[in-house]
FIDRENVEX-810562 format. One record per residue (C-alpha): chain; residue number from 1; residue in one letter; x, y, z. Coordinates in Angstrom, 1 decimal, always signed. Layout:
FIDRENVEX-810562
A  NUM  A  X  Y  Z;
...
***
This chain:
FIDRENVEX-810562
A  1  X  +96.7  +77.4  +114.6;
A  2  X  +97.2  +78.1  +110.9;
A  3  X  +95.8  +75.4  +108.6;
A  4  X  +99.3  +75.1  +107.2;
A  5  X  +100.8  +74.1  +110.8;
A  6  X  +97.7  +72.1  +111.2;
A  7  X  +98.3  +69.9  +108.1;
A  8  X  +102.0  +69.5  +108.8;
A  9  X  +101.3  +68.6  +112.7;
A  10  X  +98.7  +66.0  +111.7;
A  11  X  +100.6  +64.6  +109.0;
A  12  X  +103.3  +64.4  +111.5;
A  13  X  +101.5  +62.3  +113.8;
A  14  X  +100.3  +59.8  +111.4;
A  15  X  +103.8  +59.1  +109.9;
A  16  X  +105.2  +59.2  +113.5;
A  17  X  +102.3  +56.4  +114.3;
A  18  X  +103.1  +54.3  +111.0;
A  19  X  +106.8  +54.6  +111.7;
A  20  X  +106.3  +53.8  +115.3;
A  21  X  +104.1  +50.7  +114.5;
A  22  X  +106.7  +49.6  +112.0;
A  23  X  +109.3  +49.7  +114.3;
A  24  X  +107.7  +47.8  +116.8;
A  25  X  +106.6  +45.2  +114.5;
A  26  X  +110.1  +45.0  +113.5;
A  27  X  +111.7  +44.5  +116.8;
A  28  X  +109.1  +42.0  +118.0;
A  29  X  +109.9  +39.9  +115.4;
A  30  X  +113.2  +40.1  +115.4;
A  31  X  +112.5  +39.5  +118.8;
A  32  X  +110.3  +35.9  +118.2;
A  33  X  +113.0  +34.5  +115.4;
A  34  X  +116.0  +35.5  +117.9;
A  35  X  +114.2  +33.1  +120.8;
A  36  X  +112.9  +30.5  +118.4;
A  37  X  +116.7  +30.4  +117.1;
A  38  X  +118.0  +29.9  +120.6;
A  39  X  +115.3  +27.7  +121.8;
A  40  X  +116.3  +25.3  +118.6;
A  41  X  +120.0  +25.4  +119.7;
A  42  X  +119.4  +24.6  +123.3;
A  43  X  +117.3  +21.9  +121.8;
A  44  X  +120.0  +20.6  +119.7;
A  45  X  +122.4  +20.7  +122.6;
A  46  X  +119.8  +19.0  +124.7;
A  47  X  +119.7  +16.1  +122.3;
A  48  X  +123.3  +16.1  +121.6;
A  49  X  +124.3  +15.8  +125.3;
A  50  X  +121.5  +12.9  +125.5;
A  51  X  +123.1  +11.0  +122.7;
A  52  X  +126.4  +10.9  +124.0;
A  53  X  +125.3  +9.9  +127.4;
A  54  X  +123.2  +7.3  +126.2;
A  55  X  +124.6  +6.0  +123.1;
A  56  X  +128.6  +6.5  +122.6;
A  57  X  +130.3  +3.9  +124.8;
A  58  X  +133.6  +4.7  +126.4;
A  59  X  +132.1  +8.4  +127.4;
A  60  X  +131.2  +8.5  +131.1;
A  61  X  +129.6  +11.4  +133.0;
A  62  X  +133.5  +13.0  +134.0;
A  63  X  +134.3  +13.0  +129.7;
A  64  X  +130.9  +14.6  +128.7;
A  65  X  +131.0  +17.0  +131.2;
A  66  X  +134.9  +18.0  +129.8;
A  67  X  +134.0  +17.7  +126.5;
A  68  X  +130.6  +20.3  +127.3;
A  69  X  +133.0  +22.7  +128.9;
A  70  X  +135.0  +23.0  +125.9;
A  71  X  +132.6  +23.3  +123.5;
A  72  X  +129.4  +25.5  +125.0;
A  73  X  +131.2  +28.7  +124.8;
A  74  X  +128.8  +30.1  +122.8;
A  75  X  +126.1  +30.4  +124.8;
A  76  X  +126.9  +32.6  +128.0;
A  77  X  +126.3  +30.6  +131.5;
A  78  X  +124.6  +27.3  +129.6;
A  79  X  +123.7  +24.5  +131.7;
A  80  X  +122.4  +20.9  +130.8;
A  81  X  +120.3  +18.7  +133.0;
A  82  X  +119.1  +15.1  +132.5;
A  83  X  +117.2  +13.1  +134.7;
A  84  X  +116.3  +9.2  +134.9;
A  85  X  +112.4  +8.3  +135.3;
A  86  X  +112.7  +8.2  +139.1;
A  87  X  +113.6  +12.5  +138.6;
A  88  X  +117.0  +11.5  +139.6;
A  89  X  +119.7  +13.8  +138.6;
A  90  X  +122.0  +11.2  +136.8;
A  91  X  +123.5  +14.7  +134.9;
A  92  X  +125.0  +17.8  +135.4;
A  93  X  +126.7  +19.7  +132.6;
A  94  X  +128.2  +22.3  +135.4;
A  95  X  +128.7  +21.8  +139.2;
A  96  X  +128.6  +25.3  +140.6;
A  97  X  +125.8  +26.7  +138.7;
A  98  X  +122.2  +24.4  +139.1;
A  99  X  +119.5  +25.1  +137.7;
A  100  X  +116.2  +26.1  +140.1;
A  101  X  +113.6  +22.9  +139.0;
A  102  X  +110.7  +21.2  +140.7;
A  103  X  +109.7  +17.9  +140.9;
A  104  X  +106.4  +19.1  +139.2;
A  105  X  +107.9  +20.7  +136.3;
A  106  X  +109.6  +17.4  +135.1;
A  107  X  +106.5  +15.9  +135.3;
A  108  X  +104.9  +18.4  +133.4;
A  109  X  +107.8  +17.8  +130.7;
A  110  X  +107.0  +14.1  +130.5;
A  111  X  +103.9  +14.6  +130.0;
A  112  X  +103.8  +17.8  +127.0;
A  113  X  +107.6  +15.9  +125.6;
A  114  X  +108.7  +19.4  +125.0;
A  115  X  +108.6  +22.9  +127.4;
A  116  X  +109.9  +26.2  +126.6;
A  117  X  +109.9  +29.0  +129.2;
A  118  X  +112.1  +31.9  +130.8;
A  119  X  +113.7  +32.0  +134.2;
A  120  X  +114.9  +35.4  +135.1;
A  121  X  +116.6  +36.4  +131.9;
A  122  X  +118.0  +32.8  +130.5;
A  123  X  +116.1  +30.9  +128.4;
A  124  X  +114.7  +27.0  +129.4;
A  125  X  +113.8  +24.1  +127.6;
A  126  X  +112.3  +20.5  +128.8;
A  127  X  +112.8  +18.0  +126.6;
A  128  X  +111.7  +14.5  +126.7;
A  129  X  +114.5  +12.0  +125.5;
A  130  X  +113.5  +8.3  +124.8;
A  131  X  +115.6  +6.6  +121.9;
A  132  X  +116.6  +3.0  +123.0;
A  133  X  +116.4  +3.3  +126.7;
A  134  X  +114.7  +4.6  +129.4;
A  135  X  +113.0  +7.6  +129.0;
A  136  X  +115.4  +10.7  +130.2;
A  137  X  +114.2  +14.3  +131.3;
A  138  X  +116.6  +17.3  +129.4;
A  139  X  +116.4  +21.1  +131.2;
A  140  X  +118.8  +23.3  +129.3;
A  141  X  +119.5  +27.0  +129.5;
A  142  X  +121.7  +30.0  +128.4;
A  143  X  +121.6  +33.3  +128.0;
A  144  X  +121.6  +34.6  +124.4;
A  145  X  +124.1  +37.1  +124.7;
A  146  X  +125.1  +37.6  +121.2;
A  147  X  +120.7  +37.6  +120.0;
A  148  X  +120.2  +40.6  +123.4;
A  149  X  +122.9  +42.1  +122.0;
A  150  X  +121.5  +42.2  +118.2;
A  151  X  +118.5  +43.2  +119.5;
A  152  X  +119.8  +46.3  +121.5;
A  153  X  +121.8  +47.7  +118.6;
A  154  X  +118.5  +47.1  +116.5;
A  155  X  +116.7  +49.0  +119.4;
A  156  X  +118.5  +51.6  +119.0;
A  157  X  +118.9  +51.7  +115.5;
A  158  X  +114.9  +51.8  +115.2;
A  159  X  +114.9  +54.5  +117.7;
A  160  X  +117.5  +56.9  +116.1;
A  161  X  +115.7  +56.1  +112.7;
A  162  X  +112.0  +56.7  +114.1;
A  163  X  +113.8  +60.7  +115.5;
A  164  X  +115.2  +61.3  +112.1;
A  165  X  +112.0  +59.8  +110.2;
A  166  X  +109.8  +62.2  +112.3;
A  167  X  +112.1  +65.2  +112.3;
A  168  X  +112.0  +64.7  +108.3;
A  169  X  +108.4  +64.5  +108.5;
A  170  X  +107.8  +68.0  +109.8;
A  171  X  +110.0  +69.4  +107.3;
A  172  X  +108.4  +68.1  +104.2;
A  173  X  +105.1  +68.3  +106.4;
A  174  X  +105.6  +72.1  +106.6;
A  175  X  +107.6  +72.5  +102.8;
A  176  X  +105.0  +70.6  +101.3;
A  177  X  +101.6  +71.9  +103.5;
A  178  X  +102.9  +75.6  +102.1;
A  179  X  +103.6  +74.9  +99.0;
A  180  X  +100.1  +73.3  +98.9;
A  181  X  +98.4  +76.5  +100.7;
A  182  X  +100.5  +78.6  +99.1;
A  183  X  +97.7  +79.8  +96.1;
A  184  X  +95.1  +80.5  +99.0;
A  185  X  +97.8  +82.5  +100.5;
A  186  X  +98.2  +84.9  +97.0;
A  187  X  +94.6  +84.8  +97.0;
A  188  X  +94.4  +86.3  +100.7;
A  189  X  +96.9  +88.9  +99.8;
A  190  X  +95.1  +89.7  +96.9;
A  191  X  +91.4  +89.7  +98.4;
A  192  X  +93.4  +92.0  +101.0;
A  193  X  +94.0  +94.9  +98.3;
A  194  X  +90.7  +95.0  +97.2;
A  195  X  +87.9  +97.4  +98.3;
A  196  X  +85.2  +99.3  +98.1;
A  197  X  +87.3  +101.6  +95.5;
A  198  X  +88.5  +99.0  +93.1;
A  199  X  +85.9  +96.1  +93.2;
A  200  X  +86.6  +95.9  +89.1;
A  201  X  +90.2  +93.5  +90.5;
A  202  X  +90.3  +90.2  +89.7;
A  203  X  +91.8  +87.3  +91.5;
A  204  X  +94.7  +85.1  +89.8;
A  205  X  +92.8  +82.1  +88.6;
A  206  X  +95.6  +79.7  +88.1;
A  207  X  +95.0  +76.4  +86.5;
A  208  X  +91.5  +76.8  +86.5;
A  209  X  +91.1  +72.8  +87.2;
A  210  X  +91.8  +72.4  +91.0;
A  211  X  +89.9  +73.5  +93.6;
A  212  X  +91.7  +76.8  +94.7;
A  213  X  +91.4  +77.4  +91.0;
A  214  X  +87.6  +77.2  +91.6;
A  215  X  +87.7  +79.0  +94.6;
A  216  X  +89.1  +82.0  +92.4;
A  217  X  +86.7  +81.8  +90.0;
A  218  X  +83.4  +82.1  +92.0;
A  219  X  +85.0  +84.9  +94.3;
A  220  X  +85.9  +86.6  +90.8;
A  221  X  +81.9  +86.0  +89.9;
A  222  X  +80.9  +87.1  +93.6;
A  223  X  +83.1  +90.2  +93.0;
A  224  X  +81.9  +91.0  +89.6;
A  225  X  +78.3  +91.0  +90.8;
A  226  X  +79.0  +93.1  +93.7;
A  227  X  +80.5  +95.6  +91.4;
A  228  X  +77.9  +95.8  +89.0;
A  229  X  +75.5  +96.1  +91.9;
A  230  X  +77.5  +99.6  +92.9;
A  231  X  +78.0  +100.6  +89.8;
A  232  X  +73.7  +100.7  +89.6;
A  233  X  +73.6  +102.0  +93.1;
A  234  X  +76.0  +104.7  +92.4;
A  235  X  +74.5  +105.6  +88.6;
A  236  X  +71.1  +105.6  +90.5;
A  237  X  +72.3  +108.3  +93.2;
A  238  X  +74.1  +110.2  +90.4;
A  239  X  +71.3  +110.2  +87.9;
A  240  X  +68.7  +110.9  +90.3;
A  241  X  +70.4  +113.9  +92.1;
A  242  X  +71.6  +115.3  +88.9;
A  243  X  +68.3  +115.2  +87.9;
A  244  X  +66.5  +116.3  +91.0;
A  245  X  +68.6  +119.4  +90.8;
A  246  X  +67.2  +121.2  +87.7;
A  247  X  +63.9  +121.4  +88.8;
A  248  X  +64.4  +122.2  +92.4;
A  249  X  +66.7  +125.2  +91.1;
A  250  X  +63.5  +126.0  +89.1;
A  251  X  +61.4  +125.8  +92.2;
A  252  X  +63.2  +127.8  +94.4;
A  253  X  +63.5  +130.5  +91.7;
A  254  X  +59.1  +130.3  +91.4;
A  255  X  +59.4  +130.8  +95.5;
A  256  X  +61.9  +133.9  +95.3;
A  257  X  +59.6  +135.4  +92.3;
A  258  X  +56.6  +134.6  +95.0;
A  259  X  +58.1  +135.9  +98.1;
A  260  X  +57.6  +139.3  +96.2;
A  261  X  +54.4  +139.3  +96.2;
A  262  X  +53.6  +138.0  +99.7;
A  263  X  +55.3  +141.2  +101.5;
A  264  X  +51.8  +142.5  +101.8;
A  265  X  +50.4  +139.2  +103.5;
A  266  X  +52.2  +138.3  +106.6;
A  267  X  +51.1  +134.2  +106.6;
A  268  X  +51.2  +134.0  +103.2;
A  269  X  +55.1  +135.2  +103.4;
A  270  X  +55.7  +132.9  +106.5;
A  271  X  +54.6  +130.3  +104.0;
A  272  X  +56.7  +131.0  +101.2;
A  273  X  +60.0  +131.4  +104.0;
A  274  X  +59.2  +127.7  +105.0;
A  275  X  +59.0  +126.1  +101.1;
A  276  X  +61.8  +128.5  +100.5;
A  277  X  +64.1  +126.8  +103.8;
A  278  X  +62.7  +123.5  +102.9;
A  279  X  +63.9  +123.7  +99.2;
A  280  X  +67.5  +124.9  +100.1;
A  281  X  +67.4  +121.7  +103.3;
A  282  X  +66.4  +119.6  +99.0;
A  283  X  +68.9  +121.2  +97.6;
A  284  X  +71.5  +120.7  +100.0;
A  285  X  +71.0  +117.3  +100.6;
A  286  X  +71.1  +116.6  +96.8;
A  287  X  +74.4  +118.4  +95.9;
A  288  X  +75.8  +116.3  +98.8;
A  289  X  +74.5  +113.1  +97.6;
A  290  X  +75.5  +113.8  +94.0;
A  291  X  +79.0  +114.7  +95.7;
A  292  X  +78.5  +111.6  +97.3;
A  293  X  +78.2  +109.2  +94.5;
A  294  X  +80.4  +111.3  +91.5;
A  295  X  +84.0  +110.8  +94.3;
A  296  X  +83.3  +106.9  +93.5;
A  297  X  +83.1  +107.6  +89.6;
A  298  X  +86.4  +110.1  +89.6;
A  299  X  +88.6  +108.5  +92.3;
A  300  X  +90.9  +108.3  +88.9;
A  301  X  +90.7  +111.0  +87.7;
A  302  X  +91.4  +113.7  +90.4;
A  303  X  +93.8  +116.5  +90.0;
A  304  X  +96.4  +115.9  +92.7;
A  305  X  +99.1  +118.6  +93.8;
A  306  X  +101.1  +119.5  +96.4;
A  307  X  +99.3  +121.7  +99.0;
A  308  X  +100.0  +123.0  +102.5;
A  309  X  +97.7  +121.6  +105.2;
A  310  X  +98.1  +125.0  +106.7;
A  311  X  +96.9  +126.8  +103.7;
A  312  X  +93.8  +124.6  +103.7;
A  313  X  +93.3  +125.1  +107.1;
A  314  X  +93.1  +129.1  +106.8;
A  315  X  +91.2  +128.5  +103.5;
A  316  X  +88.8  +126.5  +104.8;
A  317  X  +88.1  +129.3  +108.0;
A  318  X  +87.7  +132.1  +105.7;
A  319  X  +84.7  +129.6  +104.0;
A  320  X  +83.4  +129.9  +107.4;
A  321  X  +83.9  +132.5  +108.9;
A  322  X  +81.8  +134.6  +105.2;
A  323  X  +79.5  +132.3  +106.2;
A  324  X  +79.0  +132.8  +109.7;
A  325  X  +80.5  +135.6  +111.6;
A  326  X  +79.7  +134.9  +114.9;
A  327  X  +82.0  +131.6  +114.7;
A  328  X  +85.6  +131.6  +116.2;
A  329  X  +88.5  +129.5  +114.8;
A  330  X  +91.8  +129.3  +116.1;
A  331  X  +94.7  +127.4  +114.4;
A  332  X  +97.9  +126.6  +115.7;
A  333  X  +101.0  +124.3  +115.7;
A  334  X  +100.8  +121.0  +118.1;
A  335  X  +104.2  +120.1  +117.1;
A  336  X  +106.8  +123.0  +115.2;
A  337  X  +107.7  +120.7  +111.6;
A  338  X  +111.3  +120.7  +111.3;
A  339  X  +111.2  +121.5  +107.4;
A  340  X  +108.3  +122.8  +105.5;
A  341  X  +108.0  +119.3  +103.2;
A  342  X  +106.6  +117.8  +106.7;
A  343  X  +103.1  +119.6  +106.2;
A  344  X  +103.0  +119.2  +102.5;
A  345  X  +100.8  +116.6  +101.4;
A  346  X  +99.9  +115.3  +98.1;
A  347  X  +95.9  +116.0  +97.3;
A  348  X  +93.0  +117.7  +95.5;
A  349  X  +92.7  +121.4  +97.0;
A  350  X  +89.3  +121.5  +96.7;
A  351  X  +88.4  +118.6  +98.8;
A  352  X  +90.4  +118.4  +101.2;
A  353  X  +89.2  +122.1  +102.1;
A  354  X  +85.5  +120.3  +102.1;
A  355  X  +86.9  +118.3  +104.6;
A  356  X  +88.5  +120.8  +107.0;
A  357  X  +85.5  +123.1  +106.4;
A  358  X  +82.7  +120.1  +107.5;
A  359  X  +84.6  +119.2  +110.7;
A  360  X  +84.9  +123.1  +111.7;
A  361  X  +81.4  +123.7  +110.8;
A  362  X  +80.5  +120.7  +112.9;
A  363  X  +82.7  +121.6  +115.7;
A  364  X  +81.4  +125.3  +115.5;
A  365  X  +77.5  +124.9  +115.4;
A  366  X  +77.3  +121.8  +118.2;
A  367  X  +79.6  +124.1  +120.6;
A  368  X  +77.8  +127.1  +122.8;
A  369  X  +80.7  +129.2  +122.2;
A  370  X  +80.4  +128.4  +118.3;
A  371  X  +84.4  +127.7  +118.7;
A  372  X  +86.6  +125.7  +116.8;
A  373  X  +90.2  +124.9  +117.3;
A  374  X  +92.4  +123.3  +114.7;
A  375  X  +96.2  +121.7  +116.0;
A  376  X  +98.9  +120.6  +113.2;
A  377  X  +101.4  +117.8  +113.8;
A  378  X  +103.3  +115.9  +111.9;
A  379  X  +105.8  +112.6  +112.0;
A  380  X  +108.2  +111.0  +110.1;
A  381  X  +105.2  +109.4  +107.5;
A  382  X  +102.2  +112.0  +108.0;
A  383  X  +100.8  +114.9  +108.4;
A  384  X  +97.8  +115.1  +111.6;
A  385  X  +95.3  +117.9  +111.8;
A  386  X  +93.1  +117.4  +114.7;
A  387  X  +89.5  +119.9  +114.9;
A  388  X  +88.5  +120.0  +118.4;
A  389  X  +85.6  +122.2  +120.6;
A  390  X  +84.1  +122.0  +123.4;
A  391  X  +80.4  +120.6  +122.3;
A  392  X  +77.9  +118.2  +123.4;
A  393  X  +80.2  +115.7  +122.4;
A  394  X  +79.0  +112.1  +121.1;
A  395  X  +77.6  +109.4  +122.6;
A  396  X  +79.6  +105.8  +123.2;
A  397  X  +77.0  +104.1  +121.5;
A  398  X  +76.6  +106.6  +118.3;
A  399  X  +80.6  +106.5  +117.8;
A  400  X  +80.9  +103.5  +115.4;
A  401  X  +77.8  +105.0  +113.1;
A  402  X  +78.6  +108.7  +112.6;
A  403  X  +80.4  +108.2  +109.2;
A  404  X  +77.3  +106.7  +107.7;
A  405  X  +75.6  +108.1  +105.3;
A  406  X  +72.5  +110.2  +106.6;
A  407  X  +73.5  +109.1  +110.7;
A  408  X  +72.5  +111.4  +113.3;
A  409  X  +73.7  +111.4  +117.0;
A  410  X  +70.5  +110.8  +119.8;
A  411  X  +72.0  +114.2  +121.1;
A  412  X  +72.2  +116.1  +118.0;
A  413  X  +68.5  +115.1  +116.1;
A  414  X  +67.3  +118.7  +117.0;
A  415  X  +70.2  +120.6  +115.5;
A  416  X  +70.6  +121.5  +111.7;
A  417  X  +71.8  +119.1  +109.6;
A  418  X  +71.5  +116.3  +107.1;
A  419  X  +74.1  +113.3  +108.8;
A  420  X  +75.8  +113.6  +105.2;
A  421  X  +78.5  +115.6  +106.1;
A  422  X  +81.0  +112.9  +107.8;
A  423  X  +80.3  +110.8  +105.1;
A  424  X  +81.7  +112.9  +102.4;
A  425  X  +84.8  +113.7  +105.0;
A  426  X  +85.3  +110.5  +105.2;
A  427  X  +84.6  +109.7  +101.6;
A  428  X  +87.4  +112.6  +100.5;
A  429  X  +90.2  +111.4  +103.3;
A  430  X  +90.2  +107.7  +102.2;
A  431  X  +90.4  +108.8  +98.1;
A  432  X  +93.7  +110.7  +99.3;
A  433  X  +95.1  +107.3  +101.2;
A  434  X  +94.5  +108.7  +104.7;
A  435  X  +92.8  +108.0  +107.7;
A  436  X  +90.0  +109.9  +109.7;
A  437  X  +88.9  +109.2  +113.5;
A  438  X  +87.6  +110.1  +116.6;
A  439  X  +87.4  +111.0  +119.8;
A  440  X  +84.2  +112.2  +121.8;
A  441  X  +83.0  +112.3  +125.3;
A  442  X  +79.1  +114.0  +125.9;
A  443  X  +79.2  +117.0  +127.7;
A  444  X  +82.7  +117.5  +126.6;
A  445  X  +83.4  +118.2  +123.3;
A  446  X  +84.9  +116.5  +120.4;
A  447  X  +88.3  +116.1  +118.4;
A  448  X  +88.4  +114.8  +114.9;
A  449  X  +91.8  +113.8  +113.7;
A  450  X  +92.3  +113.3  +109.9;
A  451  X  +95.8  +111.9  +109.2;
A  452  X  +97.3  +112.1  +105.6;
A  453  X  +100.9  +110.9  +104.0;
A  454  X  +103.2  +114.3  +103.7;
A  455  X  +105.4  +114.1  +100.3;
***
C-alpha cells in the first residue's frame, strides 16, 4: 500500500472512531434526559392522581378515573396504581390493562420512597405518598412514544451523518495525503531521470525549511559527491591510459627494432615475440580503457547522423573479415522493413560499428566454425539487430556479469581476450538511448540483441 493510501486510510479510521464515539455519546444522552424527562412526568402524574384521591372532596374513585381518561393522552398505554398500607389495590387508573406487581416490590417501594425501573418497553415508577393520611403506594407507567420516536429520527440522523462524515473523510484524507506527498512524488520522478550519465542534476529544493525540503538538499549533496567521485575515477582512467600509451608505443617500437637483431638467436627471438604479444595484449587493453572513460566525458558532444543499421552491419564485417579471413559472417533480414526510414537510426557511425564489430568478433572467435550470423528487424519504435553463433555459449550464473568491465565467463578464461569488450558495447548502445541484451545457453551458442530507436 502506497504511503499516500496509508495516510488517508488511517486518518480515516480515526475520524470514523471520533465521529463514532461522538455519536454515541450523543444518543446516550439524549437517551438518559429523554427517561429522566419521562420518569419526572410519571412522577408528577403519580402525585397528581394521589392528591386528588386523597385530598379534593367530592372526587370518588369512578370521577378520577374519568377525569384520568381524558386527560393522559399523552402518554401511550399509561396506567396509575395506588395502594393502601395493607397492599390493597384501593386504585386503578384503567380496568382492562393492570400492571404485573408483586407484593415484594411494594414493599421494596416503602422502604427506598421512590423506584424507577423498565418492564418490557414501558417505563415504572414506585412512589411513596404520605401527606395527611395513611401512607399510599403509587406504580405508574407509559410508554414514551413521542421521546422513542425522537430518539429514532436522531438514530438515524447520527447514522446518515457518521456515512457522510466518513465518506468526506476519505476524500480530503486522500486530497490532502497527495497534496502532502505530492513534493516526494516530483522528487521520485526526478531521482528517476537521473543516472550514471547525468549525475551533475539537481533535485528541486522547494522551500528549503520543511522536511522534504531537507530531504532534497542532502540527496543533492549525496549526488554532488557521487559526481565528483566519477568525475576523479574517470580523469584517473583517462589520464592514466593516455599516459600509459606514449611509452608503451615507445616500447613496442625498441621490441620491433630488437626483433631484428634476434633472427640469428632462436630463444632470444621467442623472447622478444612474447614482450612484443604482451605489449600489444598493454596496448590493447589501454586504448579500450581510455575508450572506456573519454564516452563518459563526450556523451555531449558526439556527432550524431542518420545511418543505416545495414550499412553498419556490412561495415562492420569487412573490419573483420581484413582482419581475419578465416571468419564467416552472414547477414540477412528477420523481418522485410516496410519503408527504408524503419532501419535508419539516429547515431555516431563510428561507434555503433565498434559495437557490431565486438559482438561478431565475440561470436566468431568462441564458435568452432568461427561463424557469425547477424538478423535485422524492426517495429513500429525500433530497430533490432540480433548477432548470433553457435559457441560455447554462457553460463546461467555468468549472465548478469558479462557487461562489467574486465568480466570473463568460467568457460571462456582460456580464450583471447580482455572482458572489456561488452563493456564498451554496452557503454556505446546506452549513449545512443538503446538497449543491449542476451541470450545464451552453454554448449549452444549465443545471440546478442542490441535494440536502437529508428528516426
Amino acid at each position: 500500500m502506497k504511503i499516500k493510501d496509508r495516510i488517508a486510510f488511517q486518518f480515516t479510521l480515526l475520524v470514523a472512531a471520533i465521529l463514532l464515539l461522538f455519536s454515541i455519546a450523543i444518543y446516550s444522552v439524549s437517551e438518559h434526559y429523554r427517561q429522566e424527562e419521562f420518569y419526572d412526568r410519571l412522577k408528577s402524574r403519580a402525585r397528581t392522581t394521589c392528591r386528588l384521591l386523597v385530598k379534593v372532596k367530592g372526587i370518588d374513585k369512578d370521577l378520577l378515573k374519568a377525569i384520568d381518561q381524558n386527560t393522559l393522552s399523552e402518554m401511550l398505554d399509561e396506567k396509575v396504581l395506588i395502594f393502601n398500607s395493607a397492599n390493597e389495590l384501593i386504585y386503578s387508573s384503567v380496568d382492562d390493562k393492570l400492571l404485573t406487581y408483586r407484593t415484594s416490590l411494594l414493599n421494596e417501594v416503602r422502604k427506598k420512597k421512590y423506584m424507577e425501573f423498565h418492564q418490557g418497553e414501558s417505563e415504572v415508577i414506585g412512589l411513596l405518598y404520605q401527606e395527611e393520611s395513611q401512607p399510599l403506594v403509587v406504580l405508574a407507567t407509559a410508554y414514551d412514544t413521542f421521546g422513542h420516536s425522537k430518539l429514532n429520527n436522531l438514530k438515524s440522523t447520527l447514522g446518515w451523518g457518521l456515512l457522510a462524515g466518513i465518506a468526506v473523510t476519505v476524500g480530503l484524507g486522500v486530497y490532502f495525503a497527495g497534496n502532502a506527498l505530492r513534493p516526494i512524488s516530483r522528487i521520485n520522478e526526478q531521482v528517476s531521470l537521473i543516472t550514471a550519465q547525468n549525475l551533475s542534476l539537481k533535485l528541486d529544493e522547494g522551500n528549503r525549511k520543511d522536511e522534504i525540503a531537507q530531504l532534497a538538499i542532502n540527496f543533492n549533496t549525496v549526488l554532488y559527491r557521487l559526481h565528483k567521485a566519477f568525475e576523479q575515477q574517470k580523469s584517473f582512467v583517462s589520464h592514466a591510459s593516455h599516459e600509459l600509451r606514449t611509452p608503451l608505443a615507445a616500447l613496442k617500437s625498441e621490441i620491433q627494432l630488437g626483433q631484428r637483431f634476434t633472427k640469428s638467436d632462436p630463444d632470444l627471438e621467442e623472447v622478444f615475440s612474447n614482450l612484443f604479444s604482451d605489449t600489444e595484449r598493454l596496448i590493447s587493453i589501454t586504448n579500450n580503457l581510455l575508450f572506456l572513460a573519454r564516452s563518459y566525458e563526450n556523451m555531449g558532444s558526439m556527432k550524431m547522423a542518420p545511418i543505416h543499421i545495414e550499412d553498419l552491419a556490412f561495415l562492420a564485417k569487412e573490419e573483420l573479415l581484413s582482419s581475419h579471413p578465416d571468419y564467416k559472417v552472414e547477414i540477412d533480414y528477420e523481418t522485410i522493413p516496410e519503408n527504408e526510414n524503419e532501419t535508419v537510426i539516429e547515431g555516431n557511425e563510428e561507434l555503433l560499428k565498434r559495437v557490431f564489430s565486438n559482438l561478431l568478433d565475440n561470436a566468431c572467435k568462441y564458435s568452432a566454425d568461427h561463424t557469425a550470423r547477424i538478423l535485422i528487424s524492426s517495429n513500429e519504435k525500433s530497430c533490432i539487430v540480433k548477432v548470433s553463433d553457435q559457441g560455447i555459449g554462457i553460463g546461467k550464473e555468468d549472465l548478469p556479469h558479462i557487461f562489467n568491465p574486465f568480466f570473463r565467463s568460467s568457460n571462456a578464461a582460456e580464450l583471447p581476450g580482455f572482458g572489456i569488450g561488452l563493456s564498451i558495447c554496452q557503454r556505446i548502445v546506452e549513449l545512443h538511448h538503446g538497449v543491449i541484451s542476451v541470450t545464451s545457453e552453454p554448449g549452444r551458442g549465443s545471440e546478442f540483441q542490441v535494440q536502437l530507436n529508428h528516426v
